[in-house]
Residue, then its C-alpha position, 0 to 999 in steps of 0.5 A: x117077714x111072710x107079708x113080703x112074700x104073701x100079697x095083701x088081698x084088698x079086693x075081694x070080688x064077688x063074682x057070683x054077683x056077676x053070674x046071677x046077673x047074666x043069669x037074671x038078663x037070661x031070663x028076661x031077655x029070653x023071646x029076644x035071645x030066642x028070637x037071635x037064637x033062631x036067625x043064627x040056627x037058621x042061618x048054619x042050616x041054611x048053608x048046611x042044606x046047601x053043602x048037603x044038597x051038592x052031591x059031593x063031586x061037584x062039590x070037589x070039581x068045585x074046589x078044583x074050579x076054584x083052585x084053579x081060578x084064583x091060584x092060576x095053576x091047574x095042579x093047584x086046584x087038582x091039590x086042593x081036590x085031592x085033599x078034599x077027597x082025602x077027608x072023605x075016604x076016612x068018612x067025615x064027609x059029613x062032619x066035615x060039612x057042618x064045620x064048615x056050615x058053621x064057619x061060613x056062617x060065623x065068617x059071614x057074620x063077623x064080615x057084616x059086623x067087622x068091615x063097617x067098623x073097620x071102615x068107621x074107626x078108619x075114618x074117625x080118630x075118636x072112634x078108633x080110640x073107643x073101640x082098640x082097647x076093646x079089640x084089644x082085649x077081644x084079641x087077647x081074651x083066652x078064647x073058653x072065655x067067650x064060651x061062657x056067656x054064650x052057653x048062658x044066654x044061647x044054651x048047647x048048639x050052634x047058636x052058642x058056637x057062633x056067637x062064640x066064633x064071631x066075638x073071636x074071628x072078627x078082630x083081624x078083618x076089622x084091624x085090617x079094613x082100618x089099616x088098609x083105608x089109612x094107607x090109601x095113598x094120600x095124593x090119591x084121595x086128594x085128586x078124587x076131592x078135587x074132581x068133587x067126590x063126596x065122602x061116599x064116592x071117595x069111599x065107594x070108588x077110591x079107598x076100599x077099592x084101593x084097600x081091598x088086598x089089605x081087606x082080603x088079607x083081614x078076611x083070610x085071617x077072620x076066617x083061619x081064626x074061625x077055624x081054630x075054633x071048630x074043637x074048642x066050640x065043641x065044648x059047648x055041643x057044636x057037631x062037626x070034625x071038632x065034636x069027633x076031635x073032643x070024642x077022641x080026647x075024651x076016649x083016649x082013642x090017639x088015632x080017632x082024634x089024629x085022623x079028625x085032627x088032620x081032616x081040620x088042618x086039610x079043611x084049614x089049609x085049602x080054605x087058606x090058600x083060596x082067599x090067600x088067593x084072592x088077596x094075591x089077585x085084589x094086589x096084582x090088579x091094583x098094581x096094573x090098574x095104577x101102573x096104567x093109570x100112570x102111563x095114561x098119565x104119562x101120555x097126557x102129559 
C-alpha cells in the first residue's frame, strides 16, 4: 500500500540543462550584457553623486520642505527630518545614501517600464490577457528567485540588484496604471470623443490625468516593494543598510543589525508617507477640478 502514500515521480526534469543554457546565453550575449551592465551602474552612481554631493542639512531641510509641501503640515516635515537625522547620529548616513541610489535608480526604471504597459493592457483586452499571467507569476515568485538569473548574467553589484528590483517592484504600478485608466468615468471619455479628440489627446488630457491618484498609489507601492528588497539584494553585493543588515545576521551581532533594521523601516517610512502624500493631493485636486467643472456645468445650463 506505499504507492498510495509515495507519489509516482513521472518527470523527472533536468534543470542542469536550463543553467548551462543561461550560462552559454551569458557568454555570447556578453558585450550586450556588458553594455546593460554599464548604463545601470552608471545610472546608481549618477544619483549616488547627487545624494553625495548635497551636504547633508540641506538634504534634511529638503525632506522637512518636501514634508511640509505634500503633507500640509509643518510638524509633519519636521518629523520626517527628524527621523532622517536619527539615521545619521548612528552613522549610516552613507550607507543610507546608496540604498537610496540604488532604489530611486530601481523606482525610476520600473516606472519607464511599468506605466507604458500599464497603459497598453489598459487600452487592449488582448494584451491584457497576454501579459496578467505573466505578472501573475512576477508577483508571486519568491523573491531570491529573481536573484539567480540576475547574478548569472550581471555578476555581484548593483547592476544585478536592480535588475533583481525592478522585475520585483514594477508589478504594482503597472496593476494600478491598468486599473485606474479603466475606471476613468465612461461619460467622460464619451464627451471628450465628441468634442473630437483622438486617441492620444484622449489619453494625454482625460484618462491619466483623471487616473492619475490610482497611478501614484502604483508608484507609492512599486517604491515600498523596492525597499523591501534593499537586504535580500544584498546577497548578491549591493551596499547600503542592507549589506550592514546581512553583516549583522552573519556575526550574530542582535544590536548591529537592529540598528540598520530600523534605519531601513525610517527610510521606508518617510518615503511612504511623501508619495502617499502626493497621491492624496493628485485625488483631492480631481475632486475640486470636477466639483467645478460641474458648477460651471450647472450654470450654463
Amino acid at each position: 500500500m506505499e504507492w498510495l502514500f509515495d507519489f509516482p515521480d513521472i518527470f523527472n526534469l533536468d534543470t542542469t540543462a536550463i543553467d548551462k543554457s543561461v550560462r552559454s546565453f551569458a557568454v555570447s550575449a556578453e558585450a550586450v550584457l556588458d553594455v546593460i551592465k554599464g548604463g545601470l551602474n552608471g545610472m546608481v552612481n549618477f544619483v549616488g553623486m547627487l545624494l553625495s554631493y548635497t551636504p547633508w542639512p540641506v538634504f534634511i531641510l529638503l525632506v522637512v520642505f518636501l514634508g511640509w509641501r505634500i503633507r500640509k503640515s509643518l510638524k509633519s516635515g519636521i518629523l520626517y527630518g527628524v527621523l532622517v537625522l536619527l539615521i545619521g547620529l548612528v552613522g549610516l548616513w552613507g550607507l543610507m545614501r546608496t540604498t537610496l541610489a540604488v532604489v530611486l535608480a530601481s523606482v525610476a526604471i520600473a516606472l519607464v517600464i511599468g506605466i507604458p504597459i500599464g497603459i497598453l493592457i489598459s487600452n487592449s483586452e488582448k494584451a491584457n490577457k497576454i501579459i496578467r499571467p505573466a505578472l501573475d507569476t512576477m508577483q508571486t515568485m519568491p523573491v531570491f528567485v529573481y536573484l539567480i538569473p540576475a547574478l548569472l548574467l550581471f555578476g555581484t553589484g548593483n547592476a544585478s540588484g536592480v535588475i533583481a528590483t525592478v522585475i520585483y517592484a514594477v508589478v504594482p504600478v503597472i496593476r494600478l496604471t491598468s486599473l485606474g485608466i479603466r475606471q476613468v468615468d465612461k461619460e467622460v471619455i464619451e464627451a471628450a470623443k465628441a468634442f473630437g479628440s483622438t486617441k492620444w489627446q484622449l489619453l494625454r488630457k482625460v484618462q491619466i490625468p483623471q487616473a492619475m491618484p490610482t497611478i501614484m498609489t502604483g508608484v507609492n507601492q512599486t517604491l515600498m516593494m523596492a525597499m523591501a528588497m534593499v537586504v535580500t539584494t544584498s546577497m548578491i553585493g549591493v551596499r547600503g543598510l542592507g549589506m550592514e543588515v546581512l553583516n549583522a545576521v552573519n556575526r550574530i551581532e542582535i544590536g548591529r543589525g537592529l540598528v540598520a533594521g530600523c534605519c531601513v523601516v525610517i527610510l521606508a517610512i518617510v518615503l511612504d508617507r511623501l508619495t502617499q502624500g502626493a497621491a492624496h493631493d493628485k485625488k483631492k485636486s480631481m475632486e475640486k477640478a470636477n466639483i467645478s467643472e460641474g458648477g460651471q456645468g450647472n450654470e450654463t445650463r
